[in-house]
N, CA and C of each residue as an Amber inpcrd file, in Angstrom:
protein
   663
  46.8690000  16.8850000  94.1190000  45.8740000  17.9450000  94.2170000
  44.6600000  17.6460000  93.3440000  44.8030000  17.1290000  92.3770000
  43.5450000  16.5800000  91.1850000  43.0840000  15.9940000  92.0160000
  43.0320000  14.8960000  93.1470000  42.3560000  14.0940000  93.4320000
  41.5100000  14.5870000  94.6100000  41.9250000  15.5820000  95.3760000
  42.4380000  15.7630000  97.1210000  41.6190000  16.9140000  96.7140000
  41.6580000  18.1320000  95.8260000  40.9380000  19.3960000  95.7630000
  40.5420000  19.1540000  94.4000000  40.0760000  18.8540000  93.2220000
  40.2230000  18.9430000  92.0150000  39.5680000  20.7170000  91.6380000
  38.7930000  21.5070000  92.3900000  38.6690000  22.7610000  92.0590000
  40.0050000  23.7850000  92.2550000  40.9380000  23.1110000  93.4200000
  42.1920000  24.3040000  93.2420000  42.7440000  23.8130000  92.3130000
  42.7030000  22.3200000  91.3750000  43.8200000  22.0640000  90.3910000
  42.9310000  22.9420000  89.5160000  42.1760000  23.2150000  89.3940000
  41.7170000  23.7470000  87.8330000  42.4750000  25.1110000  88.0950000
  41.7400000  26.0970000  89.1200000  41.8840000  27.1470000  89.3040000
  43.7260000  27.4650000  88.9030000  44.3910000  26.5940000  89.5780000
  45.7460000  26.4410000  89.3460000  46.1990000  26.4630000  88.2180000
  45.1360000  25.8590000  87.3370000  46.0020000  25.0530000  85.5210000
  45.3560000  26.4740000  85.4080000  44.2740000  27.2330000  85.6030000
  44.0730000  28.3560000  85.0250000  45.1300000  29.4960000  84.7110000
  45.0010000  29.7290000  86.2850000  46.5170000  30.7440000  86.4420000
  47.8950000  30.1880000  85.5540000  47.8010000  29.1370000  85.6600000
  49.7660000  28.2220000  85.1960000  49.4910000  28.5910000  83.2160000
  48.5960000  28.9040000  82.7160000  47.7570000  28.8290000  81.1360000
  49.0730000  30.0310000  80.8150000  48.9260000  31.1980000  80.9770000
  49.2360000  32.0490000  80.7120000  50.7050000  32.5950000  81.3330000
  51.2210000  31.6890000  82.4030000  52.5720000  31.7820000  83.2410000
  53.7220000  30.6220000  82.2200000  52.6820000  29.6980000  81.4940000
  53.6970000  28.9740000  80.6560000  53.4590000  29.1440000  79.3770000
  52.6640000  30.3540000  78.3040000  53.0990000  30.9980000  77.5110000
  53.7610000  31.7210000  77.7190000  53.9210000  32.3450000  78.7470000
  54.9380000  33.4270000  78.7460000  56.5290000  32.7840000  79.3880000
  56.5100000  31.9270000  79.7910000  57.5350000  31.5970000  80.5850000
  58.3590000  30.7880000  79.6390000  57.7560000  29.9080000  79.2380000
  58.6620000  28.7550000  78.4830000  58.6810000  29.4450000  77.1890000
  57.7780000  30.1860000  76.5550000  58.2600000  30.7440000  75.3460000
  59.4530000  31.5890000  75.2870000  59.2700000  32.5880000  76.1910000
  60.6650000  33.4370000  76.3580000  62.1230000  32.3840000  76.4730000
  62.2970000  31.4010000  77.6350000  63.0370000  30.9510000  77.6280000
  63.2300000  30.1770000  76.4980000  62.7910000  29.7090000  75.5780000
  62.7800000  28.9500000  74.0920000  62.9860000  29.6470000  72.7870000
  62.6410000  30.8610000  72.9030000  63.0010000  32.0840000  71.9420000
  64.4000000  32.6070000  72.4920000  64.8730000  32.9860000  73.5110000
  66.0570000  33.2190000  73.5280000  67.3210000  31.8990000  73.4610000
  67.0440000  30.9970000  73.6800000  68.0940000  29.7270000  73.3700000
  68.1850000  30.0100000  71.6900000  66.7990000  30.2840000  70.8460000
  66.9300000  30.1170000  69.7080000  67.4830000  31.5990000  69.0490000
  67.2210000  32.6110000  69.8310000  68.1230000  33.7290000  69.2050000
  69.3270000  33.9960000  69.4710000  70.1880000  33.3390000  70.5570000
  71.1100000  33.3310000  70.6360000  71.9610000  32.6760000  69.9410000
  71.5940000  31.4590000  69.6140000  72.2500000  30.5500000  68.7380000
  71.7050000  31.2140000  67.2890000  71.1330000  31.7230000  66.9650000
  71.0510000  32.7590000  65.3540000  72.1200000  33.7960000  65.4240000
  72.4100000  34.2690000  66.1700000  73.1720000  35.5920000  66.6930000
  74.7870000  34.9280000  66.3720000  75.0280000  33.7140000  67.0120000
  76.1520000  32.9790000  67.1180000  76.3310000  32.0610000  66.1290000
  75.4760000  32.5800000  64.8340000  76.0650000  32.2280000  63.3310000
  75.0730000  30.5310000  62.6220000  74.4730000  29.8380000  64.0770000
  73.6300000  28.8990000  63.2440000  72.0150000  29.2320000  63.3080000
  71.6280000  28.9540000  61.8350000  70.4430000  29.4010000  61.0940000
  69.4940000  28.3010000  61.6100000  69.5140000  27.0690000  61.9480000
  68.8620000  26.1620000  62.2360000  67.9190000  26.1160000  63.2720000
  67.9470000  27.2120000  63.9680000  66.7960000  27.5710000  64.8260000
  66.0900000  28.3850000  64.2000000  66.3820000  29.1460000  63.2420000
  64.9710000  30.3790000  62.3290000  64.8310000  29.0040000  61.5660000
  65.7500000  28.2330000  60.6510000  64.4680000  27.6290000  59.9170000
  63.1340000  26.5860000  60.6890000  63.2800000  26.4030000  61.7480000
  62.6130000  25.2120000  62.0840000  61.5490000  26.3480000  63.0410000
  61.5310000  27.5410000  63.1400000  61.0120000  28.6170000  63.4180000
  60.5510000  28.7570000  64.8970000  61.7720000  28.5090000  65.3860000
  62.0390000  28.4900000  66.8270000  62.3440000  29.8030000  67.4680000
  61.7610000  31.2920000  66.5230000  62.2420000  32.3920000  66.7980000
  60.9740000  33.2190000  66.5680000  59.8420000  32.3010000  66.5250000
  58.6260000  32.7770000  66.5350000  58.0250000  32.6280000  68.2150000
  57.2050000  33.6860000  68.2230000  56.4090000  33.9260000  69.7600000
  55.2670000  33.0010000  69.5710000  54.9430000  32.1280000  68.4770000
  53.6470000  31.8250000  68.8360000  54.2130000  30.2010000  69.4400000
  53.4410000  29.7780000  70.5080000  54.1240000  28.9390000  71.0750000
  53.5750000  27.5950000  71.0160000  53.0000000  27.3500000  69.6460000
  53.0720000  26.0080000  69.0390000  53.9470000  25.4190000  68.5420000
  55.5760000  26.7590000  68.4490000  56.8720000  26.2750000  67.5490000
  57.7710000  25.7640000  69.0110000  57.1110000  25.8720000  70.4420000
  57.8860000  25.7880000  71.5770000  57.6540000  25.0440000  72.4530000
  56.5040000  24.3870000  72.7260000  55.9140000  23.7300000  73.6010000
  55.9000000  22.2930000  72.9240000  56.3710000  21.6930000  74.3170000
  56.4130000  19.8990000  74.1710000  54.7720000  19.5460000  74.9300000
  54.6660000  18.3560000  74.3350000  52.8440000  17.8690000  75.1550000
  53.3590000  17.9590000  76.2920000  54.0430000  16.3910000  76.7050000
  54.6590000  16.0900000  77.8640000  54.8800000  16.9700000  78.8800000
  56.0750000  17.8480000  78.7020000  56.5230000  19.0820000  79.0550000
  55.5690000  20.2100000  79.4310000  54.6070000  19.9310000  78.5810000
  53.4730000  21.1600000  79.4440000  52.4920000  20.4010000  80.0230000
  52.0870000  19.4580000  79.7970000  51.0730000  18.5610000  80.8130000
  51.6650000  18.4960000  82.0890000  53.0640000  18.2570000  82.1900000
  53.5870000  18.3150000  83.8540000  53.5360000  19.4420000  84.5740000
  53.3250000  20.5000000  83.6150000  53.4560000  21.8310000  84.2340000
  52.3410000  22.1690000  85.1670000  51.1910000  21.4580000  85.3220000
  49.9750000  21.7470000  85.7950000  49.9560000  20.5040000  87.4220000
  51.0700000  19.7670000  87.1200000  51.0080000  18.6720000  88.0570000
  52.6390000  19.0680000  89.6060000  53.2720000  19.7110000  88.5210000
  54.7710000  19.8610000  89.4070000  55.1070000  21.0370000  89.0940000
  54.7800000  21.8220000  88.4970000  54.7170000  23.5180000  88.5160000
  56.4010000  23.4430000  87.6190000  56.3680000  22.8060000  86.5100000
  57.8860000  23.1550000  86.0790000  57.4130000  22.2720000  85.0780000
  58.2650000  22.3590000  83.7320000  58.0130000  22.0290000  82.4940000
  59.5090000  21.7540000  81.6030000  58.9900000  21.5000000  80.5140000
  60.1550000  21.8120000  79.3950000  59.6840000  21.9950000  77.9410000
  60.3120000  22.5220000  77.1040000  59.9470000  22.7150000  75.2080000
  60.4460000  21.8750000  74.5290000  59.8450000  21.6600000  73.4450000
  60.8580000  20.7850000  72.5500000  62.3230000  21.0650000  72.3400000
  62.5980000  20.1250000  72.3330000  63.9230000  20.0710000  71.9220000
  64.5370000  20.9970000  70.7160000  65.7600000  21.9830000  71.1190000
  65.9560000  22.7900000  69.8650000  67.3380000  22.0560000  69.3670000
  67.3410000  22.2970000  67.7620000  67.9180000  21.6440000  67.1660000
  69.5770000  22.5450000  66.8950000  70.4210000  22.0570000  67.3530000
  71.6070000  22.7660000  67.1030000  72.8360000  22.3710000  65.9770000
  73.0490000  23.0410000  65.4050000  74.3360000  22.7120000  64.6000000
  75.6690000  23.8150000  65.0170000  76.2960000  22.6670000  65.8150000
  77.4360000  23.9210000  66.6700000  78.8140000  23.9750000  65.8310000
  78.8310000  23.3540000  64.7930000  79.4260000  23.7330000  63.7360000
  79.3630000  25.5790000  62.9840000  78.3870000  25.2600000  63.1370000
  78.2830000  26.4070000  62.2250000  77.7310000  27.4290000  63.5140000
  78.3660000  27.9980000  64.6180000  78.9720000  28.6830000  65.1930000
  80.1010000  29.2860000  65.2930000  80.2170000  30.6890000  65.5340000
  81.6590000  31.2280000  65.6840000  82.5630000  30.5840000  66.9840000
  82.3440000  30.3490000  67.8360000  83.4950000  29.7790000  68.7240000
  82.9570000  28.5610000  69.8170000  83.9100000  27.9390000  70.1920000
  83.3930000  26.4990000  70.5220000  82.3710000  26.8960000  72.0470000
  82.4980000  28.2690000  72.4090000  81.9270000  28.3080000  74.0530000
  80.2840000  28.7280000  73.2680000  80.5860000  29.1120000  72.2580000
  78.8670000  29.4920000  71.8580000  77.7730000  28.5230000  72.2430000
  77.7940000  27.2980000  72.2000000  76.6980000  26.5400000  72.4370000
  76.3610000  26.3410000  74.0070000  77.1810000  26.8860000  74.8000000
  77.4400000  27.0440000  76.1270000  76.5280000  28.3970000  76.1980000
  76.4790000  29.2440000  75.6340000  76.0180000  30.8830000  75.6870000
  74.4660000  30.5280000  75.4600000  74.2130000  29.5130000  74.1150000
  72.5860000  29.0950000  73.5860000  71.8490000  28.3800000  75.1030000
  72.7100000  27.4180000  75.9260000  72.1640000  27.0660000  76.7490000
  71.9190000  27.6310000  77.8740000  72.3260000  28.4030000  78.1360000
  72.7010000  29.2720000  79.2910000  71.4750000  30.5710000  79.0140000
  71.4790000  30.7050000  77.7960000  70.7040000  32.1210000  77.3480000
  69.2200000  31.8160000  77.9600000  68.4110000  30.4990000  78.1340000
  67.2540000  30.3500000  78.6430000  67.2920000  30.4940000  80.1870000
  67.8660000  30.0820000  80.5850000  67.8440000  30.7880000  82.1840000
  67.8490000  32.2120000  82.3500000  68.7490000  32.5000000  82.2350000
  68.8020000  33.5300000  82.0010000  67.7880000  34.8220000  81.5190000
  67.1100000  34.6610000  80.2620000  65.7360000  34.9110000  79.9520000
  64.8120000  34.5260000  80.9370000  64.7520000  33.6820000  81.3910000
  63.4740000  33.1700000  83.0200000  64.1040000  34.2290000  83.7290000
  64.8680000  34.6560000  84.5100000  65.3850000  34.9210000  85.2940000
  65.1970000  36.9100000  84.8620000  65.2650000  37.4790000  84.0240000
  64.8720000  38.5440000  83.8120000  63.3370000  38.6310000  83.5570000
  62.6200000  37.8660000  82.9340000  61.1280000  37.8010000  82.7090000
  60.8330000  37.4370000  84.2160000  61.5540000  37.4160000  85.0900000
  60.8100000  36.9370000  87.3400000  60.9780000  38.3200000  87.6710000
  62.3320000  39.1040000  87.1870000  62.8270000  40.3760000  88.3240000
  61.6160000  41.3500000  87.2170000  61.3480000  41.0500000  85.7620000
  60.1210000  42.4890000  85.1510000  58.5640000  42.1670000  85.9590000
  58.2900000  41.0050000  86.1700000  57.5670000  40.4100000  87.4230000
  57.3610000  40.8880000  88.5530000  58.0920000  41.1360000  89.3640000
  58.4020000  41.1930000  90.3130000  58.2860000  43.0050000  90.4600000
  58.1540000  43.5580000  89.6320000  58.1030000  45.4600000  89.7370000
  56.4990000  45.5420000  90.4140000  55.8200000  44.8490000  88.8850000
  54.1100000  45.1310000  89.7120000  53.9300000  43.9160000  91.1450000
  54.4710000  43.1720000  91.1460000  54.2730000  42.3820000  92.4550000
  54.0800000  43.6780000  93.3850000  55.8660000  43.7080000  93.8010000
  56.2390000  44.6950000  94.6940000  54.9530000  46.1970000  94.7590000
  54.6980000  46.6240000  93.4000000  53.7680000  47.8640000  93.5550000
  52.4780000  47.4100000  94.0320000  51.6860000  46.4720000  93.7280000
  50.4380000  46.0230000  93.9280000  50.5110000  45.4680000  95.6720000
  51.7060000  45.1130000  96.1470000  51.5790000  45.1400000  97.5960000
  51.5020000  46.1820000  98.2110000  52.3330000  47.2520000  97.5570000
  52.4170000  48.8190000  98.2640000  51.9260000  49.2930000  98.5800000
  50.9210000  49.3860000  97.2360000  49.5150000  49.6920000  96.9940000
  48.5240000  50.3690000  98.4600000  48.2750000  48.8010000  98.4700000
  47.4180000  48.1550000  99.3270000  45.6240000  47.9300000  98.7640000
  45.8080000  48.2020000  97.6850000  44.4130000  48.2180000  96.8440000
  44.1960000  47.0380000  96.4590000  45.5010000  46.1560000  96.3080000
  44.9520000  44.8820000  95.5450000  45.2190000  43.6710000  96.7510000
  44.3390000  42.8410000  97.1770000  44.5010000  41.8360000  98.4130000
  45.4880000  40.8920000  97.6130000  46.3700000  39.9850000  98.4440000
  47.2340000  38.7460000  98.0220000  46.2860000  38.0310000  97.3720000
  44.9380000  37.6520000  97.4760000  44.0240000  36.4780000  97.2110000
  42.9800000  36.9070000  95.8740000  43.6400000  38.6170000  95.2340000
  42.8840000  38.6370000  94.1260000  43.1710000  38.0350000  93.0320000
  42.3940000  37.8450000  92.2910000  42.9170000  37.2440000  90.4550000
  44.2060000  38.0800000  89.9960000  44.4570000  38.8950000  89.9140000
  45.4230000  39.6080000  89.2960000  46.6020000  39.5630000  89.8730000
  46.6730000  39.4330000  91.2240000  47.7050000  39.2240000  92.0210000
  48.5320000  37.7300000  91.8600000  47.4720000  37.1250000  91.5500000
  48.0120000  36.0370000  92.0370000  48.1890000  35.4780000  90.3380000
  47.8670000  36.2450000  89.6980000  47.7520000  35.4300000  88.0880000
  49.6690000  36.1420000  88.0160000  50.0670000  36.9900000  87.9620000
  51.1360000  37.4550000  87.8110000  52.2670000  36.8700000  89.1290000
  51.2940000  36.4750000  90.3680000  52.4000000  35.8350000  91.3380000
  52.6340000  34.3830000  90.8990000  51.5700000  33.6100000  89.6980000
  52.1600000  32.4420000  89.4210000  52.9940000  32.4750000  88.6700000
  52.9660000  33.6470000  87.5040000  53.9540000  33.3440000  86.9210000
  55.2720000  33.8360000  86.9840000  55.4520000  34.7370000  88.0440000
  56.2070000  34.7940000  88.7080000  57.5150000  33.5870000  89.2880000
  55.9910000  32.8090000  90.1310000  56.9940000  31.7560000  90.4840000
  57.3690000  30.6220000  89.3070000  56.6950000  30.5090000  88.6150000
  57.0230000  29.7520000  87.5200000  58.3010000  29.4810000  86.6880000
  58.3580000  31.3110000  86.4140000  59.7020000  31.5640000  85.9370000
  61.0700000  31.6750000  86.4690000  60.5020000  31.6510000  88.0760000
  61.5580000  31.7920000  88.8000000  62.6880000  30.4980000  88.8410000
  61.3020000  29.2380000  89.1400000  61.3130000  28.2670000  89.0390000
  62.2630000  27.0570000  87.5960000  62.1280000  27.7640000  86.6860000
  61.9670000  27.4470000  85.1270000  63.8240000  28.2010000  85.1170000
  64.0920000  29.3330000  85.5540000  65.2160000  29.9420000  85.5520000
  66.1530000  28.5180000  86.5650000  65.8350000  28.8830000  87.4990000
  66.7250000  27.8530000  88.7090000  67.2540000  26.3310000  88.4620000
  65.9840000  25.8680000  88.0700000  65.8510000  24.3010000  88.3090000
  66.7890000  23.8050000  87.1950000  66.5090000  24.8500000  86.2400000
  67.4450000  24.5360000  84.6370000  68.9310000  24.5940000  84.5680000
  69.4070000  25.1610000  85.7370000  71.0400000  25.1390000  85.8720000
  71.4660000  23.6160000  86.2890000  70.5810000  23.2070000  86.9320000
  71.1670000  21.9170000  87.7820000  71.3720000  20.5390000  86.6320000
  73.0280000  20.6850000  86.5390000  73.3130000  19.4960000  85.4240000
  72.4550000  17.9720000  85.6890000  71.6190000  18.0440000  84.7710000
  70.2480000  16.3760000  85.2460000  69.9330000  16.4650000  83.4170000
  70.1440000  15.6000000  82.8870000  70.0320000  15.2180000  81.6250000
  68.5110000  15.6620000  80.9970000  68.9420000  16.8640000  80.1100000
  67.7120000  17.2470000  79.7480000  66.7830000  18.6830000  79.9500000
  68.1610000  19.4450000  80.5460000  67.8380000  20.6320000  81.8060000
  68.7800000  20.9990000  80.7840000  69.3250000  22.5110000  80.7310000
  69.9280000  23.3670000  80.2520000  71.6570000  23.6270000  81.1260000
  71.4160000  22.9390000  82.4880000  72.8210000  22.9100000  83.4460000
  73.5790000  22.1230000  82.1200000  73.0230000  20.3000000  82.2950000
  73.3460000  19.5100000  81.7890000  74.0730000  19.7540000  80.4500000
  73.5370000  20.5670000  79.5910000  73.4210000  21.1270000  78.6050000
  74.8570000  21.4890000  78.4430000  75.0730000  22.9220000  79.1430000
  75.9720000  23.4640000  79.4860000  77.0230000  23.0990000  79.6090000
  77.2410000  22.1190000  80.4150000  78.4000000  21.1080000  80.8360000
  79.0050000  20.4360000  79.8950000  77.5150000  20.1080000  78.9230000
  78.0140000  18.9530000  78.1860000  78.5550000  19.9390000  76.7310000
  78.6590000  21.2910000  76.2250000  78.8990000  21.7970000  75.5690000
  80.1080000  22.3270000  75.7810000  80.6480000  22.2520000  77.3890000
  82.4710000  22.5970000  77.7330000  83.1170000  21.6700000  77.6750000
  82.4170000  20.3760000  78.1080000  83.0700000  19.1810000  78.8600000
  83.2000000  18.1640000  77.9270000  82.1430000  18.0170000  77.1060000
  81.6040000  16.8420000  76.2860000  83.3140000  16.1580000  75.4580000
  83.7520000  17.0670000  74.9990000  84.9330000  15.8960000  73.9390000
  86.1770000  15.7240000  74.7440000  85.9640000  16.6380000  76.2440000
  87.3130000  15.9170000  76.8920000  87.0470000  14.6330000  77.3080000
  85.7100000  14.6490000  78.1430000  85.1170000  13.6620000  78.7460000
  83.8790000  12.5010000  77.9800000  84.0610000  12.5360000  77.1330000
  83.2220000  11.9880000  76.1370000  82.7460000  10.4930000  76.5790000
  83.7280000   9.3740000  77.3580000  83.0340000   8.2090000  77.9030000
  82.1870000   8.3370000  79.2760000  82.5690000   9.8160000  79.8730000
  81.4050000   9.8910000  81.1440000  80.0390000  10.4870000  80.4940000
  80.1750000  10.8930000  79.4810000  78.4360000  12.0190000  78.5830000
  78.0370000  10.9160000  78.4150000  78.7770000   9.8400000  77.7190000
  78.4350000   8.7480000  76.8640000  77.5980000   7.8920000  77.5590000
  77.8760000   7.2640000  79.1400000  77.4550000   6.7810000  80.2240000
  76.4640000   7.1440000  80.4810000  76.3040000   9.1390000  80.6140000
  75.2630000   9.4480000  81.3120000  74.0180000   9.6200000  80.1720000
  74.4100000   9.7790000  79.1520000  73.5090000   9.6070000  77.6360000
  72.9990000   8.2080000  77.6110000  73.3900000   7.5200000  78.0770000
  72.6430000   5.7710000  77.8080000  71.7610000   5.8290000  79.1160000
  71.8670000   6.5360000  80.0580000  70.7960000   5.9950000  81.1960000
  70.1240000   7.2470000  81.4540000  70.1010000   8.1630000  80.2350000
  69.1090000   9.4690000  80.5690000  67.9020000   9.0810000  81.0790000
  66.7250000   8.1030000  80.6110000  65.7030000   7.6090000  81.0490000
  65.3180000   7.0770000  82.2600000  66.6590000   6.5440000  82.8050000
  66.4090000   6.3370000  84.3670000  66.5090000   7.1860000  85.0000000
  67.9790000   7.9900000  84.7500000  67.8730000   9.3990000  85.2400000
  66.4080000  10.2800000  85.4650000  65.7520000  10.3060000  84.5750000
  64.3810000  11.5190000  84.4300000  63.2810000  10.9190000  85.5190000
  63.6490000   9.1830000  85.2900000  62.0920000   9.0450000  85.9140000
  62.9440000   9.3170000  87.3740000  63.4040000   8.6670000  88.0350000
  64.2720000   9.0500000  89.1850000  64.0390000  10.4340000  89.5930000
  64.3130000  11.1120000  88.6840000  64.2950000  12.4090000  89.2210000
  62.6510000  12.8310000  89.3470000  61.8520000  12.4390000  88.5190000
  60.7440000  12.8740000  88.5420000  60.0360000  12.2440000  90.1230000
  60.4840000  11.0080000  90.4050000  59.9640000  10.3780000  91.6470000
  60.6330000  10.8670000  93.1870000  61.5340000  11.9360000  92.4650000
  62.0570000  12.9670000  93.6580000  61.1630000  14.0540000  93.9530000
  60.9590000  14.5090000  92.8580000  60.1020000  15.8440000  92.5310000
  58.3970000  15.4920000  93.5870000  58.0750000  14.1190000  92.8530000
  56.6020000  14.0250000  93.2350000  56.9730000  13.2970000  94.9800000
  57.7650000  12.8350000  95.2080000  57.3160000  12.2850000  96.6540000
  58.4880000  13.3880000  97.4440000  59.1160000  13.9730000  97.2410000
  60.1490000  14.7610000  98.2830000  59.2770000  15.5350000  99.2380000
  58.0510000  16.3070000  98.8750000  56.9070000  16.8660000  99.6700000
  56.3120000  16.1260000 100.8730000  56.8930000  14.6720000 101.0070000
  56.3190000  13.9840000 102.0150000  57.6760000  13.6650000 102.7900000
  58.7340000  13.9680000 102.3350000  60.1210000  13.8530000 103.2630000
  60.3660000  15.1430000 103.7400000  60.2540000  16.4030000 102.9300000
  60.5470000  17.3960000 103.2690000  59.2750000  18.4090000 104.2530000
  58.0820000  17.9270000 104.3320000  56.8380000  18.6170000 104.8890000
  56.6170000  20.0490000 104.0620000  57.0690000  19.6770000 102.8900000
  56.8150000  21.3130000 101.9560000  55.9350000  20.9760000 100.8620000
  55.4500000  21.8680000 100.4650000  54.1820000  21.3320000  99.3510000
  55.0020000  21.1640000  97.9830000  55.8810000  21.4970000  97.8210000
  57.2380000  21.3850000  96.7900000  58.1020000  21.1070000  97.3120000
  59.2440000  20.5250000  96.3070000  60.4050000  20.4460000  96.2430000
  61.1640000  21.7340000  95.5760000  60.4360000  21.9170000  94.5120000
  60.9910000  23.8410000  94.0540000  60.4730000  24.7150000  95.0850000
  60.2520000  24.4300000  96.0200000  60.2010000  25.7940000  97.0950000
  61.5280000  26.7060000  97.6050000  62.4730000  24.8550000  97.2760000
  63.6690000  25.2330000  98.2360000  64.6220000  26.0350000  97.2280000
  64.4570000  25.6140000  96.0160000  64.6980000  26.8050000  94.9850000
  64.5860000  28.2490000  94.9250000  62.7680000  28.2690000  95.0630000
  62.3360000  29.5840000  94.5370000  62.5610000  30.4790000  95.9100000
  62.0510000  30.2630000  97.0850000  61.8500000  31.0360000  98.1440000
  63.3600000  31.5870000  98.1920000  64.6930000  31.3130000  98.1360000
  65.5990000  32.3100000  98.1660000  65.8310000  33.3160000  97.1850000
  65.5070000  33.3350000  96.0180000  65.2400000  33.8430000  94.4950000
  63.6990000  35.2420000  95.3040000  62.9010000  34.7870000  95.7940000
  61.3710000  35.1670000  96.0090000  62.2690000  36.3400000  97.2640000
  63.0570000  36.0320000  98.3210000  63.6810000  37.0210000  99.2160000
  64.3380000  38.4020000  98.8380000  65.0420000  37.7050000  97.4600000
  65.4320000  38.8030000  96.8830000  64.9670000  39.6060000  96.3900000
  64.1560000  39.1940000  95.5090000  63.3070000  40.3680000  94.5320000
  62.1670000  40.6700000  95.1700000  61.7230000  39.9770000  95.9360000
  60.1760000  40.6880000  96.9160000  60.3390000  40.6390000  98.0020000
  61.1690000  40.6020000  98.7420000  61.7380000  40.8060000  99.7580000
  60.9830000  40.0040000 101.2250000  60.4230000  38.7580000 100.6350000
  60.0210000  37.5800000 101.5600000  59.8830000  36.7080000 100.5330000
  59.2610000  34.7510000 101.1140000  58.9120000  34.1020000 100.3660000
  57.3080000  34.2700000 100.3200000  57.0490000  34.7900000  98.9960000
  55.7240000  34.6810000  98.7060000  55.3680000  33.9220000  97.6260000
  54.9010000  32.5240000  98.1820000  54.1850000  31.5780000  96.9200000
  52.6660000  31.8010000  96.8450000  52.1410000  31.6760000  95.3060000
  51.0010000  31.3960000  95.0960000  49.7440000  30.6600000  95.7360000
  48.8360000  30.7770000  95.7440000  48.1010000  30.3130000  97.2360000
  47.7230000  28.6440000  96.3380000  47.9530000  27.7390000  96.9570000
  47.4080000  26.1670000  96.7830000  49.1100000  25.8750000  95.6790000
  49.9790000  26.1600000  95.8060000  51.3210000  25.7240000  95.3130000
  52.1170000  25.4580000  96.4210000
């Protein structure tokens, strides 16, 4: 799209500005309050329980966000030791979806009213600044379950699974890097196998049925 429209990419990074403070911070503040809650301190000291979202945001991770509509935060630092029970670090990872996934359905109230309406068109600023981040989070909730090294699924798995299975983590821990780019060269060319302008479409649009009761994406996503 930078190359092909470069005025809808701006317009786009405009709207996406304010869909990934709000999106990735929430989901990055609750990984880190959950794991405070569940007895380790190591997310308040490194102040991963602050809203301002210079303590949450990766470069990387938000530069893609403007290119593939999905992102990630820095890395939070865990000591699952000093948790009350071994499923807790399972609960820290899990807690960011989860957070996306309630920050889409509080979303999704003025969506639904502003269509009702009929005062506000699909193609105004306001509509569509709250329908990106909408999909964003929807997006940011979903994509993060799917065990892929580096995602919060993965995460998950590897916080039930990890010391039974410790030579398959071990395996998939040495080739995380091929893994990502791989996956990333799914992400960017699947739009030309699938005839969809995304690959998170096939994600969000069943998520988008439910709570707004069609698929409604953002206009130039």
């Amino acid at each position: 799209m930078l190359l092909s429209d470069p005025g809808r990419f701006i317009i786009n990074a405009l709207y996406l500005v304010p869909a990934l403070m709000l999106g990735l911070v929430a989901h990055e503040v609750a990984h880190a309050a959950v794991a405070v809650a569940r007895g380790d301190q190591t997310p308040r000291l490194d102040g991963r329980l602050s809203l301002d979202p210079r303590h949450h945001l990766d470069p990387l991770g938000t530069l893609v966000v403007f290119f593939i509509y999905f992102g990630w935060g820095r890395p939070l630092r865990l000591n699952p030791y000093r948790m009350r029970t071994s499923l807790d670090p399972a609960l820290v990872w899990l807690a960011g979806p989860l957070a996306s996934l309630l920050v889409a359905i509080a979303l999704s109230i003025p969506l639904k009213l502003l269509l009702a309406s009929g005062y506000v068109g699909f193609d105004s600023p306001l509509f569509q600044l709250i329908l990106v981040a909408f999909y964003f989070t929807v997006v940011l909730a979903v994509v993060n379950i799917i065990p892929i090294p580096g995602l919060d699924g993965y995460n998950i798995l590897g916080a039930l699974f990890r010391r039974r299975y410790s030579r398959f983590f071990f395996r998939v821990d040495a080739s995380r890097q091929t893994i990502l780019v791989v996956v990333v060269l799914v992400v960017l060319f699947a739009p030309f196998v699938l005839r969809s302008s995304s690959l998170f479409d096939l994600f969000y649009d069943p998520v988008s049925h439910v709570l707004l009761g069609s698929s409604i994406r953002p206009i130039g996503f």
